[in-house]
ZAMI-12357 format. One record per residue: residue in one letter; x negated, y negated, z negated of N, C-alpha, C, CB in turn. Coordinates in steps of 0.1 Angstrom, whole numbers, plus 5000, padded with zeros to 4 digits. Each point is the difference from the previous one (the first is absolute). Glycine has a CB too. Layout:
% ZAMI-12357
AXYZXYZXYZXYZ;...
//
This chain:
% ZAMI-12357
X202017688296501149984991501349995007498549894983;X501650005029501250015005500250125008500049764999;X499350335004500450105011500750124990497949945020;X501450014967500250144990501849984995496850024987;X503249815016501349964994501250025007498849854989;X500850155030500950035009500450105001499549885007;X499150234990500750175000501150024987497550115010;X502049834979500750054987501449955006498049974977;X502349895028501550005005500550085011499949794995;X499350245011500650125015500150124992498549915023;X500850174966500750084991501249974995498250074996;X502249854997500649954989501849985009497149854983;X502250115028501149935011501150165007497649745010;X501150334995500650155005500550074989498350035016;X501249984974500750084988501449924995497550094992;X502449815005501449974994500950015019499049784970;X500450245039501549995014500150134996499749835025;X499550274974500150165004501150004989497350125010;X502549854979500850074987501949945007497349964971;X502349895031501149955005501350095010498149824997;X501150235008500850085011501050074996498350025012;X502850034997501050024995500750135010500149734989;X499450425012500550055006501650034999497650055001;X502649925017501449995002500450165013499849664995;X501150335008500750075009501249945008499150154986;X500949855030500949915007501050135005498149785009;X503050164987501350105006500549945011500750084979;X499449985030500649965013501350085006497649945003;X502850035002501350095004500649955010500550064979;X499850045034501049945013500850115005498249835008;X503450154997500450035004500150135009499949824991;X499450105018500650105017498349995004503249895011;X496750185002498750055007499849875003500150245010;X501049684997499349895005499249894993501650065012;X498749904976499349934991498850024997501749974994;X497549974998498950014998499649934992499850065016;X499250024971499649904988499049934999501050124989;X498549815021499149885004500349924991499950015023;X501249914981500549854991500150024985501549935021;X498850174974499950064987498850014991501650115012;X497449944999498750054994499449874998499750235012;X500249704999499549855001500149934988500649985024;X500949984978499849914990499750054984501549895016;X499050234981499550084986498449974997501850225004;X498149835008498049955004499549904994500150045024;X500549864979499449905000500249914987500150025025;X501250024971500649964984498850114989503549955009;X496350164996498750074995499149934996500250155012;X499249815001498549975000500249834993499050185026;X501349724976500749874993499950034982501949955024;X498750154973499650054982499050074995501950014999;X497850045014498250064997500650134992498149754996;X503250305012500150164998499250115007502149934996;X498250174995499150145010501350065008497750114979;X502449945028500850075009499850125000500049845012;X500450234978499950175000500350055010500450034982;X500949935025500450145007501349905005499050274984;X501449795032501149915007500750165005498749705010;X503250274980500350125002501149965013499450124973;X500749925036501550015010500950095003498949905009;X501850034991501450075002500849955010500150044979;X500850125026500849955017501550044988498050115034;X502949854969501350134995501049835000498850324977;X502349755026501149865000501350074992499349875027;X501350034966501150044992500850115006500149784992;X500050205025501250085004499750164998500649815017;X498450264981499350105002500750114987497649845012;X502550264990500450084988499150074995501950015006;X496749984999499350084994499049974990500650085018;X500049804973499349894989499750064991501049835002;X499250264992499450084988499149994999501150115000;X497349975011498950014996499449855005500050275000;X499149684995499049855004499050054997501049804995;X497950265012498550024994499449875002499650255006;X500949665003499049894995500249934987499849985022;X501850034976500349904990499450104985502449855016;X497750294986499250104987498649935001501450285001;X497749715006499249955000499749914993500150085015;X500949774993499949844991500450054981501349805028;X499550324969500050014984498950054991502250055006;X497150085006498550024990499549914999499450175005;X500449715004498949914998500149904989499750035024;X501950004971500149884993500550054986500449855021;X499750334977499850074987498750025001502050114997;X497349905011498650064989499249865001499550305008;X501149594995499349854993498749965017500050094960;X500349985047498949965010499949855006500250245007;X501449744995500249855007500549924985500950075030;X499249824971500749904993501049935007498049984989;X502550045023500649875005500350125014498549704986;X503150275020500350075009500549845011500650304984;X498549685023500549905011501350025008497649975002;X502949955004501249995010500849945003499750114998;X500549855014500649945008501449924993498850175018;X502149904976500849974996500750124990499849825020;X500950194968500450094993500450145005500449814989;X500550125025501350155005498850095009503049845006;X495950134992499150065008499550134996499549785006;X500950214979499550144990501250105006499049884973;X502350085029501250114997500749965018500750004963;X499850145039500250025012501749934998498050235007;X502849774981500949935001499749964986501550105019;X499849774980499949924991500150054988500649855014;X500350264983500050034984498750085001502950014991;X496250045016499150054994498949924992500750155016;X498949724992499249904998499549964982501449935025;X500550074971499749964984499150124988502549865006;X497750275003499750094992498550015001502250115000;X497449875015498650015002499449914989500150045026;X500149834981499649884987499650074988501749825007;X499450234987499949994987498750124997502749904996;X497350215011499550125000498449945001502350175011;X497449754996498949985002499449834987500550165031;X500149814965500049884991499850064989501549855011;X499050304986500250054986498650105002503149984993;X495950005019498950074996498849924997501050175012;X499749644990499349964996499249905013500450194979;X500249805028499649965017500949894999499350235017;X499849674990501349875004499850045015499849734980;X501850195025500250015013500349865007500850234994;X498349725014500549895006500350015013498949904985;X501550045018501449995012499949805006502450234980;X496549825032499549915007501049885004498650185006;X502249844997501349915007500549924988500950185020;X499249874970500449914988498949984992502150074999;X496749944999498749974995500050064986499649795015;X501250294983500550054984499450144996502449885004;X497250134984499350124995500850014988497549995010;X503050204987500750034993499649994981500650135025;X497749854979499349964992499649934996500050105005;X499849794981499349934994498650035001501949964989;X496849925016498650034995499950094984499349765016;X501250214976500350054987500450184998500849734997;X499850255018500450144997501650044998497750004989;X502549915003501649954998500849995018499349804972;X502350255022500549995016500649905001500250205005;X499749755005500549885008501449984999498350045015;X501849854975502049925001500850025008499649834994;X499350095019500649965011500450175010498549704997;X500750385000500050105008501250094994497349985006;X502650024985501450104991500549935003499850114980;X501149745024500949995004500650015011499449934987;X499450135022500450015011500250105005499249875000;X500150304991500350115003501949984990496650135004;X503649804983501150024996501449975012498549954976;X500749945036500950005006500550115010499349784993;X499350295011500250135010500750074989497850025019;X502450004976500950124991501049955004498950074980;X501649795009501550005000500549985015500049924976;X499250055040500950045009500350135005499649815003;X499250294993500150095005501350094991497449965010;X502650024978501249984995501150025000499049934998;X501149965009501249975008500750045014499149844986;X499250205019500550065011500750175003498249825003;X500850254983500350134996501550024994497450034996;X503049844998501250034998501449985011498649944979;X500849975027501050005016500050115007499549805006;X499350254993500050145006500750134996498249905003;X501750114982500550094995501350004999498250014993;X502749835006500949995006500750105012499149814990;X500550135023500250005014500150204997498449715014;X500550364982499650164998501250044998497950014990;X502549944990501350034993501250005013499249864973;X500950015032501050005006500250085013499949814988;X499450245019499250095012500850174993496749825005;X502450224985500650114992501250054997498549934994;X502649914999501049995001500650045013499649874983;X500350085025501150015011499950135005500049785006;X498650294994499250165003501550064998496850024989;X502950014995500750064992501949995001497549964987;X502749925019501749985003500250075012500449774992;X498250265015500550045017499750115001499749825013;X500150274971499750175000498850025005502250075005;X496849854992498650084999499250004990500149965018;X499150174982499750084988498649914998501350285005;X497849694990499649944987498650075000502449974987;X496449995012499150044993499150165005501749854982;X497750155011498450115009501150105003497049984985;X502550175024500750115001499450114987500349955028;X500050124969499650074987498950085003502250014989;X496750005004498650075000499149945009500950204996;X499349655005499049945002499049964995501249995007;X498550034978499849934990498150045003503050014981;X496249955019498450055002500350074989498249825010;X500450304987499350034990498949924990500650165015;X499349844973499449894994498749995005501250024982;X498050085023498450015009500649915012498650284994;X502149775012499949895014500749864995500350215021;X500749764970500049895001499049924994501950055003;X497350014990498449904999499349975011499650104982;X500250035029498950015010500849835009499150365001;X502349684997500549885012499949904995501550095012;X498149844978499949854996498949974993502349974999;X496550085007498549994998499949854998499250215015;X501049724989500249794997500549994987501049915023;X500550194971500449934993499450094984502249905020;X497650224984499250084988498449904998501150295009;X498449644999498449924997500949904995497850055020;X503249854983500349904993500050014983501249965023;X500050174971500450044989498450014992502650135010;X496949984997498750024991499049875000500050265006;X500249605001499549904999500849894991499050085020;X502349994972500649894993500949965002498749944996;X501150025016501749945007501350054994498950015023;X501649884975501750034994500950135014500349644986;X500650405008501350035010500249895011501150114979;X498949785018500549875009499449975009500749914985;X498350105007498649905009499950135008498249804982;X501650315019499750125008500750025010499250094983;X502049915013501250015011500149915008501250104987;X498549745011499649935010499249985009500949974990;X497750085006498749985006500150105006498849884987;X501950265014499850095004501550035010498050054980;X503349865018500749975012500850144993498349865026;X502150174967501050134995500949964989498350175006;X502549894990501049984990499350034987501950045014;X498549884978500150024982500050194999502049724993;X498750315009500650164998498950045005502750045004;X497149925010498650155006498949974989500050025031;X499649864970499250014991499850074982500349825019;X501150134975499950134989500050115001500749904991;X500050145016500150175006498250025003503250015016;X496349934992498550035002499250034987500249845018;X500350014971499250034987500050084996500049884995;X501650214999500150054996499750185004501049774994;X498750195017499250145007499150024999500849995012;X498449884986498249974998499650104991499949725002;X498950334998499550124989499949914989498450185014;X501649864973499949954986498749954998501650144991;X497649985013498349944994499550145007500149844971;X498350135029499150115008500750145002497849904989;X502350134991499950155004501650065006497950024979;X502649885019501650015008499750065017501249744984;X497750165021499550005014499350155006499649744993;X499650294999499150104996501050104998498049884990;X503250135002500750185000501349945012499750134965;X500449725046500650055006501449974999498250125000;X502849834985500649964992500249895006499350114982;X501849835018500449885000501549944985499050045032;X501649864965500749974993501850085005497949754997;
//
Protein backbone atom coordinates (compact mmCIF):
# COMPACT_ATOMS: atom_id res chain seq x y z
CA UNK A 1 0.00 0.00 0.00
CA UNK A 2 2.65 2.45 0.92
CA UNK A 3 4.81 1.78 -2.22
CA UNK A 4 1.56 2.06 -4.36
CA UNK A 5 1.04 5.48 -2.39
CA UNK A 6 4.68 6.78 -3.08
CA UNK A 7 4.43 6.09 -6.75
CA UNK A 8 0.86 7.67 -7.00
CA UNK A 9 2.84 10.95 -5.46
CA UNK A 10 5.97 10.64 -7.77
CA UNK A 11 3.25 10.76 -10.65
CA UNK A 12 1.10 13.29 -9.27
CA UNK A 13 4.43 15.32 -8.19
CA UNK A 14 6.11 15.11 -12.03
CA UNK A 15 2.93 15.96 -13.70
CA UNK A 16 1.79 18.97 -11.89
CA UNK A 17 6.10 20.38 -12.25
CA UNK A 18 6.01 19.33 -16.05
CA UNK A 19 2.62 21.30 -16.72
CA UNK A 20 4.29 24.05 -14.42
CA UNK A 21 7.02 24.86 -16.69
CA UNK A 22 7.27 27.82 -18.39
CA UNK A 23 9.00 27.91 -21.82
CA UNK A 24 11.22 30.90 -22.06
CA UNK A 25 13.86 32.43 -24.37
CA UNK A 26 17.22 34.37 -23.16
CA UNK A 27 18.15 37.46 -25.15
CA UNK A 28 21.60 38.38 -24.95
CA UNK A 29 23.33 41.14 -26.61
CA UNK A 30 27.09 42.62 -26.70
CA UNK A 31 28.77 45.12 -28.25
CA UNK A 32 32.20 44.63 -29.66
CA UNK A 33 34.34 41.23 -30.39
CA UNK A 34 35.84 41.65 -27.27
CA UNK A 35 32.99 40.97 -24.92
CA UNK A 36 31.37 38.04 -24.28
CA UNK A 37 27.94 36.74 -23.22
CA UNK A 38 29.02 34.48 -20.37
CA UNK A 39 27.87 36.80 -17.56
CA UNK A 40 24.60 37.26 -19.37
CA UNK A 41 23.85 33.73 -20.09
CA UNK A 42 24.75 32.76 -16.47
CA UNK A 43 22.84 34.62 -14.68
CA UNK A 44 19.50 34.31 -17.10
CA UNK A 45 20.52 30.54 -16.44
CA UNK A 46 20.20 30.42 -13.33
CA UNK A 47 17.06 32.90 -12.67
CA UNK A 48 15.69 30.00 -15.28
CA UNK A 49 16.33 27.16 -13.57
CA UNK A 50 15.25 28.84 -9.77
CA UNK A 51 11.43 29.16 -11.53
CA UNK A 52 11.60 25.87 -13.05
CA UNK A 53 11.51 27.47 -16.63
CA UNK A 54 12.24 25.59 -19.95
CA UNK A 55 14.81 27.33 -21.90
CA UNK A 56 13.83 27.16 -25.57
CA UNK A 57 16.36 28.78 -27.21
CA UNK A 58 19.41 31.44 -26.25
CA UNK A 59 19.38 34.05 -29.03
CA UNK A 60 22.83 36.37 -29.38
CA UNK A 61 23.63 39.23 -30.64
CA UNK A 62 26.99 41.30 -31.45
CA UNK A 63 26.00 45.00 -33.20
CA UNK A 64 26.56 48.41 -31.17
CA UNK A 65 24.60 51.56 -31.60
CA UNK A 66 27.43 53.18 -33.56
CA UNK A 67 27.04 50.84 -36.55
CA UNK A 68 24.83 51.93 -39.59
CA UNK A 69 23.99 48.87 -40.62
CA UNK A 70 20.86 48.40 -37.99
CA UNK A 71 18.16 47.71 -40.17
CA UNK A 72 18.40 44.00 -40.55
CA UNK A 73 18.53 41.80 -36.84
CA UNK A 74 18.01 38.11 -37.72
CA UNK A 75 18.48 37.38 -34.34
CA UNK A 76 16.25 39.82 -33.02
CA UNK A 77 13.48 38.48 -36.26
CA UNK A 78 14.01 35.40 -34.62
CA UNK A 79 13.34 36.54 -30.71
CA UNK A 80 9.64 37.92 -32.68
CA UNK A 81 8.64 34.49 -34.26
CA UNK A 82 9.08 32.93 -31.13
CA UNK A 83 6.89 35.17 -29.44
CA UNK A 84 4.08 35.48 -32.48
CA UNK A 85 3.58 32.02 -33.00
CA UNK A 86 3.21 31.68 -28.87
CA UNK A 87 6.40 29.26 -28.54
CA UNK A 88 8.01 31.16 -25.56
CA UNK A 89 6.08 32.90 -22.82
CA UNK A 90 8.63 34.99 -21.25
CA UNK A 91 11.79 36.68 -23.08
CA UNK A 92 14.66 36.86 -20.25
CA UNK A 93 17.39 39.67 -19.91
CA UNK A 94 19.84 41.22 -18.46
CA UNK A 95 18.40 44.48 -18.41
CA UNK A 96 15.67 46.27 -20.85
CA UNK A 97 18.33 48.38 -23.27
CA UNK A 98 19.49 45.00 -24.08
CA UNK A 99 16.52 44.39 -26.67
CA UNK A 100 17.40 47.77 -28.75
CA UNK A 101 20.68 48.75 -30.04
CA UNK A 102 19.71 52.38 -29.10
CA UNK A 103 17.41 53.76 -26.64
CA UNK A 104 14.39 54.89 -28.68
CA UNK A 105 14.32 51.55 -30.14
CA UNK A 106 13.93 49.67 -26.83
CA UNK A 107 10.28 51.18 -26.18
CA UNK A 108 9.02 49.91 -29.39
CA UNK A 109 10.54 46.46 -29.05
CA UNK A 110 8.73 46.21 -25.59
CA UNK A 111 5.77 46.95 -26.80
CA UNK A 112 5.89 44.79 -30.10
CA UNK A 113 6.63 41.86 -28.15
CA UNK A 114 4.14 42.55 -24.96
CA UNK A 115 1.29 42.97 -27.59
CA UNK A 116 2.01 39.30 -28.71
CA UNK A 117 1.41 38.50 -25.47
CA UNK A 118 5.06 37.64 -23.89
CA UNK A 119 6.14 39.30 -20.66
CA UNK A 120 9.57 40.58 -20.54
CA UNK A 121 11.69 40.56 -17.58
CA UNK A 122 14.67 42.51 -17.14
CA UNK A 123 17.05 40.85 -14.57
CA UNK A 124 18.73 43.91 -12.99
CA UNK A 125 15.44 45.36 -11.94
CA UNK A 126 13.65 42.00 -11.20
CA UNK A 127 10.58 43.41 -13.22
CA UNK A 128 8.27 41.61 -15.76
CA UNK A 129 6.25 43.55 -18.25
CA UNK A 130 3.75 41.05 -17.31
CA UNK A 131 1.26 40.32 -14.65
CA UNK A 132 0.97 36.31 -13.64
CA UNK A 133 -2.69 37.17 -14.83
CA UNK A 134 -1.59 38.20 -17.96
CA UNK A 135 -2.45 41.80 -17.31
CA UNK A 136 0.59 44.32 -17.91
CA UNK A 137 2.62 45.44 -15.34
CA UNK A 138 1.92 49.26 -13.64
CA UNK A 139 5.15 49.36 -12.67
CA UNK A 140 6.63 48.38 -16.08
CA UNK A 141 4.40 50.86 -18.24
CA UNK A 142 5.77 53.28 -16.22
CA UNK A 143 8.85 52.69 -17.00
CA UNK A 144 8.65 52.13 -20.75
CA UNK A 145 6.33 55.62 -20.40
CA UNK A 146 9.40 56.97 -19.10
CA UNK A 147 11.79 55.76 -22.11
CA UNK A 148 9.44 57.51 -24.42
CA UNK A 149 9.06 60.71 -22.92
CA UNK A 150 13.05 61.00 -22.84
CA UNK A 151 13.55 59.81 -25.94
CA UNK A 152 11.16 62.47 -26.73
CA UNK A 153 12.90 64.86 -25.72
CA UNK A 154 15.85 63.84 -27.09
CA UNK A 155 14.36 63.62 -30.80
CA UNK A 156 13.27 66.93 -30.27
CA UNK A 157 16.76 68.50 -29.40
CA UNK A 158 17.74 66.89 -32.24
CA UNK A 159 15.49 67.95 -34.63
CA UNK A 160 16.18 71.18 -33.34
CA UNK A 161 20.08 71.28 -33.76
CA UNK A 162 19.05 69.51 -37.89
CA UNK A 163 16.41 72.64 -38.42
CA UNK A 164 19.04 74.74 -37.33
CA UNK A 165 22.13 72.91 -39.37
CA UNK A 166 19.66 73.31 -42.60
CA UNK A 167 19.10 76.85 -41.82
CA UNK A 168 22.39 78.05 -41.99
CA UNK A 169 23.00 75.33 -45.32
CA UNK A 170 20.54 77.34 -47.00
CA UNK A 171 21.95 81.16 -45.90
CA UNK A 172 25.46 79.99 -47.20
CA UNK A 173 23.89 78.94 -50.80
CA UNK A 174 23.59 75.33 -50.57
CA UNK A 175 21.25 73.43 -52.53
CA UNK A 176 18.99 71.07 -50.47
CA UNK A 177 17.83 67.68 -50.80
CA UNK A 178 18.28 64.23 -53.06
CA UNK A 179 19.64 64.95 -56.83
CA UNK A 180 16.62 64.27 -59.22
CA UNK A 181 15.97 60.59 -60.44
CA UNK A 182 16.93 59.15 -57.54
CA UNK A 183 13.84 58.00 -56.48
CA UNK A 184 13.91 53.65 -56.51
CA UNK A 185 11.37 51.84 -58.53
CA UNK A 186 8.47 50.49 -56.48
CA UNK A 187 9.92 46.62 -57.00
CA UNK A 188 13.23 47.64 -55.64
CA UNK A 189 12.13 49.75 -53.04
CA UNK A 190 10.48 46.65 -51.56
CA UNK A 191 13.41 44.26 -52.37
CA UNK A 192 15.63 47.03 -50.13
CA UNK A 193 13.68 46.97 -46.89
CA UNK A 194 13.01 43.22 -46.60
CA UNK A 195 12.92 44.01 -42.37
CA UNK A 196 10.57 46.62 -42.90
CA UNK A 197 8.05 44.87 -45.54
CA UNK A 198 8.00 41.49 -42.70
CA UNK A 199 7.37 44.08 -39.95
CA UNK A 200 4.05 45.81 -41.92
CA UNK A 201 2.72 42.32 -42.94
CA UNK A 202 3.21 41.46 -39.15
CA UNK A 203 1.09 44.52 -37.92
CA UNK A 204 3.45 46.78 -36.82
CA UNK A 205 2.39 50.43 -36.86
CA UNK A 206 4.42 53.09 -39.18
CA UNK A 207 6.20 54.09 -35.80
CA UNK A 208 6.98 51.12 -34.29
CA UNK A 209 8.58 49.94 -37.76
CA UNK A 210 10.54 52.84 -38.45
CA UNK A 211 12.14 52.48 -35.21
CA UNK A 212 12.90 48.90 -34.88
CA UNK A 213 14.05 48.98 -38.18
CA UNK A 214 16.38 52.39 -37.69
CA UNK A 215 14.68 54.43 -40.89
CA UNK A 216 12.39 57.29 -41.18
CA UNK A 217 8.48 57.52 -40.92
CA UNK A 218 8.49 58.43 -44.88
CA UNK A 219 10.70 55.28 -46.07
CA UNK A 220 8.60 53.38 -44.36
CA UNK A 221 5.24 54.60 -45.99
CA UNK A 222 6.65 54.96 -49.28
CA UNK A 223 7.62 51.07 -48.72
CA UNK A 224 3.84 50.39 -47.80
CA UNK A 225 2.63 51.99 -50.19
CA UNK A 226 4.66 50.13 -52.72
CA UNK A 227 3.86 46.85 -50.95
CA UNK A 228 1.63 44.62 -53.48
CA UNK A 229 -2.22 44.93 -52.42
CA UNK A 230 -2.89 41.20 -52.18
CA UNK A 231 -1.69 37.79 -54.04
CA UNK A 232 -3.08 38.35 -57.25
CA UNK A 233 -1.49 41.87 -57.35
CA UNK A 234 1.82 39.70 -56.73
CA UNK A 235 1.07 37.08 -59.29
CA UNK A 236 0.25 39.75 -62.45
CA UNK A 237 3.36 41.61 -61.06
CA UNK A 238 1.25 44.92 -60.22
CA UNK A 239 2.03 46.92 -57.50
CA UNK A 240 -0.12 50.11 -55.92
Amino acid sequence: MSRAFALLFSVTYWAKHLTLMVPVALFVRVSTKEQDYARQVSDLTAHAERHGYEIVRIIHERGSATKRNNVDRPELDNLLDLCRSKIIRKVLVTEFSRLGRRRSETPALMEAITQAGVSIYAHNLGLETLLANGKRNPVASIVIAVMIEIDAMETERLSERILSGLEQARRNGTRLGRPPGTKKAKEELVAAYPGVVKDLKNGLSIRQTAVLRKVSTDTVQRVKKAMPKAKTDVDAGTFE
